[in-house]
Backbone of each chain as ProteinMPNN parsed JSONL, in Angstrom:
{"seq_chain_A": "XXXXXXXXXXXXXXXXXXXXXXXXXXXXXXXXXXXXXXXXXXXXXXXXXXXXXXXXXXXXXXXXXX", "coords_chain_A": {"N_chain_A": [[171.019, -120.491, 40.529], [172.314, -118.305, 41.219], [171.338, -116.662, 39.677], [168.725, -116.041, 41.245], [170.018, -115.194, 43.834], [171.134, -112.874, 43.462], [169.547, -110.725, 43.018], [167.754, -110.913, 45.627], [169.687, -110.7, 47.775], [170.732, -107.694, 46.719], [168.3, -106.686, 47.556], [168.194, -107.153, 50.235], [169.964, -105.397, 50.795], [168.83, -102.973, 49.982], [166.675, -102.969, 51.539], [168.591, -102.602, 53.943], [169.668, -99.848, 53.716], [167.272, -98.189, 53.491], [166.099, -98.704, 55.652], [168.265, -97.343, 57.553], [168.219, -94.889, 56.222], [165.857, -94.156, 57.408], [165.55, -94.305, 60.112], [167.189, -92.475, 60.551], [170.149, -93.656, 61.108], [173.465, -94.598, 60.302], [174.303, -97.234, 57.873], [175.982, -99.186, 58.591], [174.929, -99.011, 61.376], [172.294, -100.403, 60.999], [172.889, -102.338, 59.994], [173.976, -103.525, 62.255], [172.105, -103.336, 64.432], [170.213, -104.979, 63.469], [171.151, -107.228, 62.5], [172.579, -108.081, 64.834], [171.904, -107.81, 67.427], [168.561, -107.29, 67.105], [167.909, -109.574, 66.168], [169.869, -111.753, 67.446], [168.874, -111.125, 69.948], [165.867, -111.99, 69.79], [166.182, -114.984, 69.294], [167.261, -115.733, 71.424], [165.663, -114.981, 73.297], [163.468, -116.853, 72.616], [164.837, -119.319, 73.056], [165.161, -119.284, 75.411], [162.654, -119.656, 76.021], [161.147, -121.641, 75.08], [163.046, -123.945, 76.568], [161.82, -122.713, 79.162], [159.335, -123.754, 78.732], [159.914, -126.271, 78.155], [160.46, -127.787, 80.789], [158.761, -127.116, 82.296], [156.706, -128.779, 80.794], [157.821, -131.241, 81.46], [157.515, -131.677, 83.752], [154.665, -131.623, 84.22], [153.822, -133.522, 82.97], [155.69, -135.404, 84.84], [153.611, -135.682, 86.998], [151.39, -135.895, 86.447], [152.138, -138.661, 85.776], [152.195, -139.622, 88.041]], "CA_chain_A": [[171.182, -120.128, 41.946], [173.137, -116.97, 41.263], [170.26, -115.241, 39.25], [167.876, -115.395, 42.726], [171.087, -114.77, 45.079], [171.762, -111.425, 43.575], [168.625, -109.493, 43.121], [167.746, -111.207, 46.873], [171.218, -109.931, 48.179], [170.806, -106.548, 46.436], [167.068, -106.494, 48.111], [168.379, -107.219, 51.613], [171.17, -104.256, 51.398], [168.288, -101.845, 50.209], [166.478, -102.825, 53.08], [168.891, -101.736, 55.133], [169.841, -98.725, 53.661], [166.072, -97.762, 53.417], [166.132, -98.63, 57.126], [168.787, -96.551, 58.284], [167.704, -93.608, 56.157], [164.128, -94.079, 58.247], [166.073, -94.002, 61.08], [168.63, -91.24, 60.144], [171.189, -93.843, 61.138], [174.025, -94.989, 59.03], [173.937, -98.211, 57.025], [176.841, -99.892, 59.906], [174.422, -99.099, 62.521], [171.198, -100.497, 60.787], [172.941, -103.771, 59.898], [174.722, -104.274, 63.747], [170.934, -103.219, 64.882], [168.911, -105.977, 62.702], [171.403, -108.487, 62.073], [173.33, -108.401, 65.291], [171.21, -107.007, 68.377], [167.855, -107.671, 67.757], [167.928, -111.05, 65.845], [169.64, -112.516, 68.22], [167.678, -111.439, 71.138], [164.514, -113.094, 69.265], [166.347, -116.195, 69.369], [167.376, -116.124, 72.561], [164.414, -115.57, 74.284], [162.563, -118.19, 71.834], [165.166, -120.707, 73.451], [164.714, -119.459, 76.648], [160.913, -120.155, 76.123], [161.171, -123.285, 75.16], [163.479, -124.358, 77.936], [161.331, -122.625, 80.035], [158.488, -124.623, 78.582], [159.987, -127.957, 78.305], [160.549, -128.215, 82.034], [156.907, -127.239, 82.683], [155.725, -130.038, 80.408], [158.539, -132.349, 82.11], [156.873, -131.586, 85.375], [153.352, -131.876, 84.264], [153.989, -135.338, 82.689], [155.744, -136.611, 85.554], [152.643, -135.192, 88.152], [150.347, -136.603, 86.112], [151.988, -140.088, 85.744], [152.281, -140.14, 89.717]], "C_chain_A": [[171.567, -118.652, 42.072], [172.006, -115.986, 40.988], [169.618, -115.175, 40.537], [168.709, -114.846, 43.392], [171.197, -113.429, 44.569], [170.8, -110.626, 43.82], [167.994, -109.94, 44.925], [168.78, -110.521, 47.544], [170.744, -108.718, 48.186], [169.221, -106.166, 47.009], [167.225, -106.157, 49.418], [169.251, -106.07, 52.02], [170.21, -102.885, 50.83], [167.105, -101.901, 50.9], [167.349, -101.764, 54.217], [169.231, -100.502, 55.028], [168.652, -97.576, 53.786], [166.114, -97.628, 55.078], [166.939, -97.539, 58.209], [168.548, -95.318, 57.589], [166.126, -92.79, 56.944], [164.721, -93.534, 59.759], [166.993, -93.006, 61.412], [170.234, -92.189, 61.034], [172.639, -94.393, 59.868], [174.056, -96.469, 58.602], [174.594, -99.353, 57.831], [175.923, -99.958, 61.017], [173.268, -100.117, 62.125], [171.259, -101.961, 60.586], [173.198, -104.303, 61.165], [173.325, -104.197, 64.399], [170.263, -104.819, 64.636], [169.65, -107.632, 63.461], [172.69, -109.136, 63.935], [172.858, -107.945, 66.806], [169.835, -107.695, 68.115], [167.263, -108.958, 67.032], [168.384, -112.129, 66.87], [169.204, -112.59, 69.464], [166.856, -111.894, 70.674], [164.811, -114.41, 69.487], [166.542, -116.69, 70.751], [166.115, -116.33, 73.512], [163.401, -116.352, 73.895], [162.944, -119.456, 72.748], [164.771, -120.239, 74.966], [163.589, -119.657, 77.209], [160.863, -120.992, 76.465], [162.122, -124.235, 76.108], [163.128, -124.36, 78.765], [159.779, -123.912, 80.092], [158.546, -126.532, 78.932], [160.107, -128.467, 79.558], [158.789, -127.911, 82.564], [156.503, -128.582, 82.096], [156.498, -131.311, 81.18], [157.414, -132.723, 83.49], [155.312, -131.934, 85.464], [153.333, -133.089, 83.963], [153.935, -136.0, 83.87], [154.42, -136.459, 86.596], [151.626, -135.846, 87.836], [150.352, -138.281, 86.412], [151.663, -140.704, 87.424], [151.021, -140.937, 90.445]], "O_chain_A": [[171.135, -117.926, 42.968], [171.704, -114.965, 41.605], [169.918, -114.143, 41.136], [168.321, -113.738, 43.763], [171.41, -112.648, 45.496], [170.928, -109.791, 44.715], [167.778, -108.884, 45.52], [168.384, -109.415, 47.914], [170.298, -108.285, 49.249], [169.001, -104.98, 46.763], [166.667, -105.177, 49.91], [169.378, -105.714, 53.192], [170.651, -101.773, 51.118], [166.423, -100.877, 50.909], [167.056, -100.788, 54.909], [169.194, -99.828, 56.058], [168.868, -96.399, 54.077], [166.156, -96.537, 55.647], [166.504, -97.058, 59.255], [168.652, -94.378, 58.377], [165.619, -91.67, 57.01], [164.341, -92.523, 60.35], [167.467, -92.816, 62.533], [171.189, -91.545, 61.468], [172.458, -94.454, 58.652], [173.551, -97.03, 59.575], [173.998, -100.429, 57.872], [176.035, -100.963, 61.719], [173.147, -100.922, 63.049], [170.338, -102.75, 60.797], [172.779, -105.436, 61.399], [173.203, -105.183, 65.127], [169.92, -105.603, 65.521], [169.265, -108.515, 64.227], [173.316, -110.188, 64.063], [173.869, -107.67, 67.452], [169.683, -108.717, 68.784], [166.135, -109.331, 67.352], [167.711, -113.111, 67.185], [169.085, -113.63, 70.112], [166.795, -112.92, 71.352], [163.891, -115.137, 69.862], [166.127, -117.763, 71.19], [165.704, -117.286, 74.17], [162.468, -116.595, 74.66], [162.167, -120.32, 73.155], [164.024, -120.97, 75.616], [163.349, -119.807, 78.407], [160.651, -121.427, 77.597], [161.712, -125.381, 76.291], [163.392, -125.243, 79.581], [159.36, -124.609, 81.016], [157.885, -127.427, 79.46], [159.879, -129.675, 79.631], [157.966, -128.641, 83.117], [156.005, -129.443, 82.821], [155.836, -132.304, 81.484], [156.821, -133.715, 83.913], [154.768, -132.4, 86.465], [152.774, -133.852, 84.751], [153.052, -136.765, 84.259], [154.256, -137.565, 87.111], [150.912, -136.39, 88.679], [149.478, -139.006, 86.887], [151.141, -141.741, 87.832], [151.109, -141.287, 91.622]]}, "seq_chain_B": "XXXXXXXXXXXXXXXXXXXXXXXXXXXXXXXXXXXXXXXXXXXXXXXXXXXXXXXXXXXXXXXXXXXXXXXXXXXXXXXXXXXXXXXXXXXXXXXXXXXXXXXXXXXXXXXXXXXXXXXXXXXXXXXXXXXXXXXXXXXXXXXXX", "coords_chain_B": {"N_chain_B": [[143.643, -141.283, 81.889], [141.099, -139.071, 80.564], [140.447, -138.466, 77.262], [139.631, -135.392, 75.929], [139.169, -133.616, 72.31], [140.392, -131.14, 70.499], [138.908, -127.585, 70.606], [137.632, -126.506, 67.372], [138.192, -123.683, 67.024], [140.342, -123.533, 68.481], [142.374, -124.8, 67.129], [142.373, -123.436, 64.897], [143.235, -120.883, 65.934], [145.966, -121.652, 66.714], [146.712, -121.981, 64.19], [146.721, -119.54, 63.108], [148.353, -118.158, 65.041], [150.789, -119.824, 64.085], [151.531, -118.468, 62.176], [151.749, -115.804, 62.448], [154.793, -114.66, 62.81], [155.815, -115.021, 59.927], [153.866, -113.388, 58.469], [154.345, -111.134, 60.359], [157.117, -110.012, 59.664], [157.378, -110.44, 56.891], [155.724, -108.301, 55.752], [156.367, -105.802, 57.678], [159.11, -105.855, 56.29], [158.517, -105.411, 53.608], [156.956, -102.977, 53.627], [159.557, -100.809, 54.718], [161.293, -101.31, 52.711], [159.743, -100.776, 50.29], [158.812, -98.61, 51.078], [160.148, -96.873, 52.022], [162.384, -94.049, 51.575], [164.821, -94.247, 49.725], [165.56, -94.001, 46.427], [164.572, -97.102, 44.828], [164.983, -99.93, 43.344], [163.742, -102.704, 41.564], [163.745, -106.326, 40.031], [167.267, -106.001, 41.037], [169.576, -106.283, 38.526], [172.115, -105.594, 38.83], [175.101, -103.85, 41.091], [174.259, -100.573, 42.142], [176.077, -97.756, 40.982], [177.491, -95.479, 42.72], [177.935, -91.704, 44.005], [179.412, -91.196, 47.203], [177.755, -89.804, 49.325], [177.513, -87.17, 51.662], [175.834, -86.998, 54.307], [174.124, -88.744, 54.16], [174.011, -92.36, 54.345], [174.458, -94.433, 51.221], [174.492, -96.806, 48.252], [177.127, -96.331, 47.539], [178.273, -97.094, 50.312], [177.614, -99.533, 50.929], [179.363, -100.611, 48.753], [182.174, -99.61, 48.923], [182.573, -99.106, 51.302], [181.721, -98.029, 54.325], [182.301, -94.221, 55.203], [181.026, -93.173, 57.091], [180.505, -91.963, 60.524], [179.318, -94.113, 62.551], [176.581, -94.243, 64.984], [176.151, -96.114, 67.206], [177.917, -97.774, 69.958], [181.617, -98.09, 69.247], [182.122, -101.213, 69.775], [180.182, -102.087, 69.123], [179.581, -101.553, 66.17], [182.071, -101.029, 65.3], [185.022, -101.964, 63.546], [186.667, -103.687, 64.473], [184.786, -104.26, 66.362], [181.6, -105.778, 67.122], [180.703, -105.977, 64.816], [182.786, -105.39, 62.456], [183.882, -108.452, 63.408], [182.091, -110.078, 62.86], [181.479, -109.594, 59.709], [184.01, -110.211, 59.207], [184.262, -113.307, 59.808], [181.615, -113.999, 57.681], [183.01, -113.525, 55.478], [185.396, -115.841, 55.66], [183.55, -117.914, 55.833], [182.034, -117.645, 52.961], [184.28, -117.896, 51.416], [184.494, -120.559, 50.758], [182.087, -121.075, 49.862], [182.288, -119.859, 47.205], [184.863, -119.169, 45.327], [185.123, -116.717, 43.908], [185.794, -113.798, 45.948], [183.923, -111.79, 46.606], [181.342, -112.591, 45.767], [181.46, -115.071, 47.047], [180.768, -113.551, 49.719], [178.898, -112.772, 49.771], [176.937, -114.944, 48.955], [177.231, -116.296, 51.858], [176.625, -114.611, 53.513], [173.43, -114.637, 52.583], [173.095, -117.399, 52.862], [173.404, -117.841, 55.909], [171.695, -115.325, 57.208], [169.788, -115.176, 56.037], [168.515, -117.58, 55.256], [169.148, -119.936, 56.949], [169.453, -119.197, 60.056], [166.684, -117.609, 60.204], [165.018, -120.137, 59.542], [165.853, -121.584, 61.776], [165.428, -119.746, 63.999], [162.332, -119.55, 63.558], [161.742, -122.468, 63.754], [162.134, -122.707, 66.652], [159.459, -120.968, 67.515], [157.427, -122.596, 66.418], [157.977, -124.824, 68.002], [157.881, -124.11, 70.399], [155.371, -123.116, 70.481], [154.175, -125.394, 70.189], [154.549, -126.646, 72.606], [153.394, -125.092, 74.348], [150.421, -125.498, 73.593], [150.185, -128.267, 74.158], [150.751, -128.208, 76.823], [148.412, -126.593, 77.255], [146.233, -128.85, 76.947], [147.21, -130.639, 78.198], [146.453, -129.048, 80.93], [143.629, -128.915, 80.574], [142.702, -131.485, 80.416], [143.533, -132.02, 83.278], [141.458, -130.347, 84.364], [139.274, -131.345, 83.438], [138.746, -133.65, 84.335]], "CA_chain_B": [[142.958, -139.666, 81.8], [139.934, -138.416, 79.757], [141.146, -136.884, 76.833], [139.149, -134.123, 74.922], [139.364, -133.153, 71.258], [140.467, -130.019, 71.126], [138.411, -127.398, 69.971], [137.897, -125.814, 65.954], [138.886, -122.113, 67.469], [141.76, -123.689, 69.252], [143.089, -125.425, 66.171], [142.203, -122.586, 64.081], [144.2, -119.841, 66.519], [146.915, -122.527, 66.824], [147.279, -121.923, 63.242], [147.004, -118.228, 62.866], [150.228, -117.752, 65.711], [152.126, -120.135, 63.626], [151.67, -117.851, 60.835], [152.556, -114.441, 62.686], [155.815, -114.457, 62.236], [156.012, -115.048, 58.724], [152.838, -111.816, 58.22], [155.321, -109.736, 60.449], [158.544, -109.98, 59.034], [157.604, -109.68, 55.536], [155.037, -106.992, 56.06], [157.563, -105.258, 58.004], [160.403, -105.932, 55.002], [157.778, -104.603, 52.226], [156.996, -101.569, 54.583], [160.76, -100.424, 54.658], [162.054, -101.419, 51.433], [158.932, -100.058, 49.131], [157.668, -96.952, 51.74], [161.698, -95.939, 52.975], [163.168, -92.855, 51.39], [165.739, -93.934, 48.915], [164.471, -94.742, 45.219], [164.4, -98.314, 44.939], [164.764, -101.039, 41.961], [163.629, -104.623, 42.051], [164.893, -106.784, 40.822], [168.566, -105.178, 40.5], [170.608, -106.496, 37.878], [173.89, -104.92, 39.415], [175.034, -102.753, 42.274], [174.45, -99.087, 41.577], [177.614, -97.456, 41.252], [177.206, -94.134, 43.463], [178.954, -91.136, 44.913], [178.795, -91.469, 48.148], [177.072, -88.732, 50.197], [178.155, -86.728, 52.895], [175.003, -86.524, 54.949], [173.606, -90.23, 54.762], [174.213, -93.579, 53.655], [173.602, -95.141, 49.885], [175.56, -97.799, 48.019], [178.627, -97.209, 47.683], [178.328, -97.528, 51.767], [177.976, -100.783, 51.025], [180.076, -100.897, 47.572], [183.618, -99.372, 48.759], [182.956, -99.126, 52.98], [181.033, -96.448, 54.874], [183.036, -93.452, 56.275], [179.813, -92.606, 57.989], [180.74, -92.341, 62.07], [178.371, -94.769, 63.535], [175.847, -93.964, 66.203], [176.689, -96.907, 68.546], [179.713, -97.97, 70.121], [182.736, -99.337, 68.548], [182.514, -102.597, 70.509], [179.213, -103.083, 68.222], [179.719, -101.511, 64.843], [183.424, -101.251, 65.289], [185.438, -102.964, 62.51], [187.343, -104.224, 65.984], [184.415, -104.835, 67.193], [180.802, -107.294, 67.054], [180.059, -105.681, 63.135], [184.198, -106.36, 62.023], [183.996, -109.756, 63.287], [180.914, -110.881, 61.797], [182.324, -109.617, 58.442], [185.622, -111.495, 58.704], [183.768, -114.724, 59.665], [181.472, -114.07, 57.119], [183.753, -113.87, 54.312], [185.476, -117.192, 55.92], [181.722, -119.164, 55.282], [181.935, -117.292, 51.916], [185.366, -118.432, 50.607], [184.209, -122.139, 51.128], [180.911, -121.548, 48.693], [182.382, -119.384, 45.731], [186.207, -118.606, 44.841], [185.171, -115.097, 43.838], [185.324, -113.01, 47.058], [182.189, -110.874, 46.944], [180.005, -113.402, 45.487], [181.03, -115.547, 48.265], [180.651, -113.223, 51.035], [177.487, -112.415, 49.117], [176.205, -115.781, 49.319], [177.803, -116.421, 52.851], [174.982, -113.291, 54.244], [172.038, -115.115, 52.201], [172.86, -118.624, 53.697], [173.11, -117.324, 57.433], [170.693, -114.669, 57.746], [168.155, -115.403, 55.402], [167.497, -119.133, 55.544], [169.995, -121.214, 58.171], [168.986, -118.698, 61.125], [165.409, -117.656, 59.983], [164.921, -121.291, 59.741], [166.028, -121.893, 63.401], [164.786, -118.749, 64.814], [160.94, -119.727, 63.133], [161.263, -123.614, 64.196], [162.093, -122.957, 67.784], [158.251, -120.36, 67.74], [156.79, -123.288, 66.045], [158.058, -125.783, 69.03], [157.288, -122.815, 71.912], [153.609, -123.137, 70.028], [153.72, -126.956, 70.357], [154.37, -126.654, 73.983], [152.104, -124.159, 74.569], [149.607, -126.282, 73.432], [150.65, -129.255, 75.232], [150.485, -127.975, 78.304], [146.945, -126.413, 77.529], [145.238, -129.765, 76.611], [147.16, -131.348, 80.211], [145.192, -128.546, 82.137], [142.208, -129.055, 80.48], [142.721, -132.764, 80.901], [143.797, -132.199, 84.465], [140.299, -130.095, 84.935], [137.93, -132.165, 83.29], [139.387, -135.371, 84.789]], "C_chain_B": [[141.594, -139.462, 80.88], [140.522, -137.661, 78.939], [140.017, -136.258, 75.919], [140.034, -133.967, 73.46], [139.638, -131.676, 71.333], [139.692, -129.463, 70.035], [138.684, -126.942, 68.398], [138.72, -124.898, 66.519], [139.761, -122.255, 68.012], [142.555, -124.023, 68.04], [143.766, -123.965, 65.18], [143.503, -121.265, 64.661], [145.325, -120.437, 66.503], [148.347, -121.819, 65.336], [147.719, -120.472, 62.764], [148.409, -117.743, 63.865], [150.72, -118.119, 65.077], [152.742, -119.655, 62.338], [152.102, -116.503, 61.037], [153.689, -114.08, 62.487], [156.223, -113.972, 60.934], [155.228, -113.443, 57.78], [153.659, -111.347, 58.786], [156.312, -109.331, 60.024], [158.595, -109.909, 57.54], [156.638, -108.42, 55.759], [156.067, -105.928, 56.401], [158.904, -104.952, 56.648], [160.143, -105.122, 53.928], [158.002, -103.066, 52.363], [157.977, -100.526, 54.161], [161.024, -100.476, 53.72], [161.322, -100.441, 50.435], [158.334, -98.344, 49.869], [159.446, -96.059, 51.646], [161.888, -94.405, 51.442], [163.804, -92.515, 49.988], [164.73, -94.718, 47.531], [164.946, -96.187, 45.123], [164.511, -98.771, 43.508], [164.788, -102.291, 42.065], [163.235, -105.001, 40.784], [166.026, -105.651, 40.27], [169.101, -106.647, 40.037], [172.093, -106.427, 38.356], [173.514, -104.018, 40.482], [174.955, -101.506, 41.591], [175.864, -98.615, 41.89], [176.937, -96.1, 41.333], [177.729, -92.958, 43.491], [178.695, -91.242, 46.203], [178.376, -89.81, 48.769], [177.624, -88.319, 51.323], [177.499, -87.074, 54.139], [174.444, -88.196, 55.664], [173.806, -91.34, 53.847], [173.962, -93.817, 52.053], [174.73, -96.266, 49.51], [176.367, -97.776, 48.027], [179.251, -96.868, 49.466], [178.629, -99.009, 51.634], [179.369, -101.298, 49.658], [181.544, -100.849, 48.218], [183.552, -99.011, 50.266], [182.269, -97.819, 52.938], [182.047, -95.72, 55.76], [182.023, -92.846, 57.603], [180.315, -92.594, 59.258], [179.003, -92.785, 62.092], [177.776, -94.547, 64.727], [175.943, -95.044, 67.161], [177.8, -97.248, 68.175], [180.486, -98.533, 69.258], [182.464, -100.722, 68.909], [181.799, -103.322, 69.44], [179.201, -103.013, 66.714], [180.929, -101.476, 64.037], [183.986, -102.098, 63.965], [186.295, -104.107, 63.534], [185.867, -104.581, 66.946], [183.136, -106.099, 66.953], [180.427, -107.59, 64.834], [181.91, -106.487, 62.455], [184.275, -107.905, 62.037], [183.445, -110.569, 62.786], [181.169, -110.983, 59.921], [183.27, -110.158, 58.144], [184.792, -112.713, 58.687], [181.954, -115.039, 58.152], [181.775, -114.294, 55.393], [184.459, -114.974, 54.188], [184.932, -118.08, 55.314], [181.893, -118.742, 53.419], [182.969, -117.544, 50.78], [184.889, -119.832, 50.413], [183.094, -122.649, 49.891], [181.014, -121.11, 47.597], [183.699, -119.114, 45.876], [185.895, -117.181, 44.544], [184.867, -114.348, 45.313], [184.28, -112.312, 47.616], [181.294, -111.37, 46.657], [180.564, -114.069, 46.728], [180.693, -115.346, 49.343], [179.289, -112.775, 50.828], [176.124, -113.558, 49.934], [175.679, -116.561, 50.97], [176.21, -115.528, 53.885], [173.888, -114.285, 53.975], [171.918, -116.201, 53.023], [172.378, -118.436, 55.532], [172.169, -116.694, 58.128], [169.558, -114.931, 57.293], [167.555, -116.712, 55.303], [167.941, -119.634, 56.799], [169.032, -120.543, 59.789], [167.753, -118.521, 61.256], [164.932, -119.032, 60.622], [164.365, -121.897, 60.929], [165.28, -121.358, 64.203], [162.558, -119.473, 64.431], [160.731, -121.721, 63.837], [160.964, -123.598, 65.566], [160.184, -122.075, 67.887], [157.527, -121.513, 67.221], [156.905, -124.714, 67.514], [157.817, -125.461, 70.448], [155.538, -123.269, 71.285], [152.867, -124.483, 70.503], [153.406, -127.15, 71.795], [153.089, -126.374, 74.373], [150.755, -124.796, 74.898], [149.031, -127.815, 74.03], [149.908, -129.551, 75.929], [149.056, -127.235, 78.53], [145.746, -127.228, 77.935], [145.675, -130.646, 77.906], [146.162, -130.658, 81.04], [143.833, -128.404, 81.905], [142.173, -130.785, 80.867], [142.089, -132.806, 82.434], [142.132, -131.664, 85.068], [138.978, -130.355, 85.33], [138.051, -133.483, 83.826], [138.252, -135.3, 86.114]], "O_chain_B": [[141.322, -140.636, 80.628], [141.047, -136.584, 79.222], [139.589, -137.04, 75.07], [141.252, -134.133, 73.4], [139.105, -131.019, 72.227], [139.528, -130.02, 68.95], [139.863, -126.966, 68.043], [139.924, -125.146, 66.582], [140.367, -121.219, 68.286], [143.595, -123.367, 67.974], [144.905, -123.602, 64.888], [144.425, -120.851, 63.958], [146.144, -119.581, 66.169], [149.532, -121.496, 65.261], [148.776, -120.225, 62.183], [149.331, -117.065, 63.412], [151.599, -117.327, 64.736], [153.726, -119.997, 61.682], [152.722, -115.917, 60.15], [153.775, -113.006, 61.892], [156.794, -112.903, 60.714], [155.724, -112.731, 56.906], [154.333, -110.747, 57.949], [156.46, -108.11, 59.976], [159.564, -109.451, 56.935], [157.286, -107.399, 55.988], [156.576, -105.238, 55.519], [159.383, -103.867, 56.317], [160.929, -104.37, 53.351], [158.698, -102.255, 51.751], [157.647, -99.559, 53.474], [161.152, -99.309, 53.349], [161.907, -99.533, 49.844], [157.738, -97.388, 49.374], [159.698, -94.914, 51.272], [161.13, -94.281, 50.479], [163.702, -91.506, 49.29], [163.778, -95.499, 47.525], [166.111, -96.253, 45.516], [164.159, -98.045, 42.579], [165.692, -102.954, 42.574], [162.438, -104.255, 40.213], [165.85, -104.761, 39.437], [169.128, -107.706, 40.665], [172.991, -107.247, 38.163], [172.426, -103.55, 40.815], [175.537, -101.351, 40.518], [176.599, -98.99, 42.804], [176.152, -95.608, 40.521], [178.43, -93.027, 42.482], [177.497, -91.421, 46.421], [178.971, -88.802, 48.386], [178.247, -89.13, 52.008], [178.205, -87.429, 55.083], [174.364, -88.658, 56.802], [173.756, -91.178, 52.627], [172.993, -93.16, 51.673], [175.657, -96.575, 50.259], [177.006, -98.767, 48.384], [180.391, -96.498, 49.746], [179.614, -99.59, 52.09], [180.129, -102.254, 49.81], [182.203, -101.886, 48.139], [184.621, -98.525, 50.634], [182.19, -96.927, 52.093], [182.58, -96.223, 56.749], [182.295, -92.287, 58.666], [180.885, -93.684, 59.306], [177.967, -92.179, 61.819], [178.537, -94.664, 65.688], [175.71, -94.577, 68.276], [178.476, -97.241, 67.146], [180.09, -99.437, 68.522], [182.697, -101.473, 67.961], [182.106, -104.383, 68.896], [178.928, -103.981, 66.004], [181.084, -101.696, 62.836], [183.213, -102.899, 63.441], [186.45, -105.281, 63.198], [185.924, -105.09, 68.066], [183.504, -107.234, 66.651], [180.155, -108.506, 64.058], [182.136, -107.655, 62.137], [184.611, -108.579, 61.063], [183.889, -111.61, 62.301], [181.09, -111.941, 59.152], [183.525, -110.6, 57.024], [184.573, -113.212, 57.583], [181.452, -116.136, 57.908], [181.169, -114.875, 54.493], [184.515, -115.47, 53.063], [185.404, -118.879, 54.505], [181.849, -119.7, 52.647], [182.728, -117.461, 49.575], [185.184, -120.07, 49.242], [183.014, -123.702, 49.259], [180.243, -121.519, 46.729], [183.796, -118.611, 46.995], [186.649, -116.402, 45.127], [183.716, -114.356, 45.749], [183.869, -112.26, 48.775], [180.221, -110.926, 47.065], [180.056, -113.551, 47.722], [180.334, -116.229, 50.122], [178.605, -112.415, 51.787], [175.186, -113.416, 50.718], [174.614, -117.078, 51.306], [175.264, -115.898, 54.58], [173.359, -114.821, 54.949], [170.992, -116.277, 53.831], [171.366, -118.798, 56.132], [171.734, -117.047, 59.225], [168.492, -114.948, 57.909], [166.345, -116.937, 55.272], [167.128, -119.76, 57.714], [168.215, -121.197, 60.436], [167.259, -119.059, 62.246], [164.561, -119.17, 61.788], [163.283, -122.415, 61.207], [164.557, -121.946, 65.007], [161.791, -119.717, 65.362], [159.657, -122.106, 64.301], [159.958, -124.165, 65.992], [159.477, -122.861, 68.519], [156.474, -121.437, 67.855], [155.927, -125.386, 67.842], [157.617, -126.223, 71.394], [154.712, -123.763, 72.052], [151.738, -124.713, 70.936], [152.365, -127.648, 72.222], [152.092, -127.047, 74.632], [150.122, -124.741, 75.953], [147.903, -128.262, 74.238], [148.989, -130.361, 76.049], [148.534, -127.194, 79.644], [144.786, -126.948, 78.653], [144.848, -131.258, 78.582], [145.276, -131.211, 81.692], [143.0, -127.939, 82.683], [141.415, -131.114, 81.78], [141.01, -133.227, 82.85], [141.572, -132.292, 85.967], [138.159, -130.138, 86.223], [137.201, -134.335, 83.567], [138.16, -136.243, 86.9]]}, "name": "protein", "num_of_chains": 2, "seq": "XXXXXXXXXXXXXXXXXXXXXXXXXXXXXXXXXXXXXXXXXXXXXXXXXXXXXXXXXXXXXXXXXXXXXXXXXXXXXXXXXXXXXXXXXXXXXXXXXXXXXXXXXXXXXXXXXXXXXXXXXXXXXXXXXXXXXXXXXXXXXXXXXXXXXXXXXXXXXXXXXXXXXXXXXXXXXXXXXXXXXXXXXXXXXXXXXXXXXXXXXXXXXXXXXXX"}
């Protein structure tokens, strides 16, 4: 487990350092960016999709069964 | 109702969205990691042991803390603020899966960001897709009816 976890690990932190040298920000900004900003906007508006969705299909179901 | 088969090219596109994700986010990952700046080594064995730099980031940013001033606010990269807290409750999750401190806060990152959330974040686009789809084959229903 350990042998994948490290060189994975040590992959994901020169990501970000690669990232914030692309960006000329520093290595604090590049992780609060990714891992804390725009990850969880992706998720959010995924759920707010699918919330938005599931009441559409609610509504089409019941219209149909009528 | 009348229902329709749906078509090949529907199936077929069906399948290519549920695969975008997965093409952007490593594409993207390769991109950065193998194009960016700093010299690179895969796999690493160990952390590089650094000096740190005046100018811009390298490991021992991550090894012994970055003095770097941060380009956004405290609130977000703050050690007081959204970046600090995520690090305490990360090392929390990380005491729980290893007794050694940095391997667990190690592992603690991998579990959270790289599978548990991924995971989540990729099922809910796979169940937005399902919809999607759904509700295509009702209004074709509803048209051809």
């Amino acid at each position: 487990m350990h042998e994948l976890a490290y060189p994975l690990y040590a992959l994901c932190v020169d990501f970000m350092l690669q990232l914030a040298a692309m960006l000329g920000v520093t290595y604090r900004d590049a992780n609060t960016v990714v891992l804390l900003v725009v990850f969880p906007a992706v998720t959010a508006s995924l759920m707010l999709a699918v919330v938005v969705n599931w009441r559409r299909l609610r509504r089409s179901r019941s219209t149909s069964d009528a | 109702m009348l229902k329709r088969r749906p078509r090949a090219w529907q199936r077929a596109w069906l399948g290519v969205l549920a695969l975008v994700p997965l093409i952007v986010v490593i594409t993207g990952f390769a991109a950065v990691v193998f194009a960016g700046p700093e010299p690179l080594e895969f796999p690493r064995s160990e952390f590089p042991r650094v000096e740190p730099l005046p100018d811009h980031c390298n490991w021992s940013c991550h090894n012994s803390g970055c003095f770097h001033t941060p380009v956004l606010p405290e609130i977000l990269a703050g050690d007081r603020g959204m970046y600090g807290l995520t690090m305490k409750a990360l090392y929390r999750i990380g005491s729980h899966l290893d007794s050694r401190r940095g391997v667990g806060y190690g592992l603690a990152n991998l579990v959270v960001f790289c599978v548990a959330w991924p995971v989540v974040t990729y099922s809910l686009w796979l169940v937005l897709l399902w919809q999607r789809w759904r509700l295509l084959r009702i209004r074709e229903a509803a048209t051809h009816a």
